[in-house]
C-alpha positions, 0 to 999 in steps of 0.5 A, a space after each residue: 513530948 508536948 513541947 514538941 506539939 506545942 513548938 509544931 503547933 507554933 509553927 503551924 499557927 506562924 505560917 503567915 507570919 514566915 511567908 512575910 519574912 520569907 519575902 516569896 508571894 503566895 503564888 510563888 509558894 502555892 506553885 511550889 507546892 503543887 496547889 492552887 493560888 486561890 485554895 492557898 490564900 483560903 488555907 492561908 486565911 483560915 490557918 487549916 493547913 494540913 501536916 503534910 502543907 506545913 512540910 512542904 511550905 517550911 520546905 520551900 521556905 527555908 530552901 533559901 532562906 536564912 530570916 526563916 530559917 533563923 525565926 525557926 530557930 529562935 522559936 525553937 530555942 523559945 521553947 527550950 527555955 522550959 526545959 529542966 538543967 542540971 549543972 555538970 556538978 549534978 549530972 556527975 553526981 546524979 550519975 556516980 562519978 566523981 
């Protein structure tokens, strides 16, 4: 469960850094989002977006997007890098079967 706070605060923190790889301009992405160019570029500066701000940016940004969509998903894989495995060998044996 913290991974995935950890993986959503990330993201949170890398909205600047998507909005430059996106390639869209700031009011482009304001407008879509139904706020204010100038609020954005606050937001934008001070990191405060809100959960609701950070959906609909990821919304816009990944729409058409494939060097987005692509970043997410290596962080994504980033974070799954933690995770515990087990080989096939184990998981047969953790489970009873032969």
């Amino acid at each position: 469960m913290i991974d995935i706070i950890e993986s959503y605060q990330k993201i949170k923190k890398s909205i600047p850094d998507l909005l430059e790889i996106s390639g869209y301009r700031n009011d482009f992405v304001a407008k879509k989002i139904g706020m204010k160019p100038t609020y954005f570029s606050t937001k934008k500066q001070r990191g405060n977006w809100t959960d609701e701000d950070v959906k609909k940016i990821i919304d816009v940004l990944t729409g058409q997007n494939e060097e987005v969509e692509n970043y997410l998903m290596l962080e994504q894989m980033r974070s799954l890098e933690k995770e515990d495995t087990m080989t096939l060998a184990e998981f047969k044996k953790k489970a009873g079967w032969k």
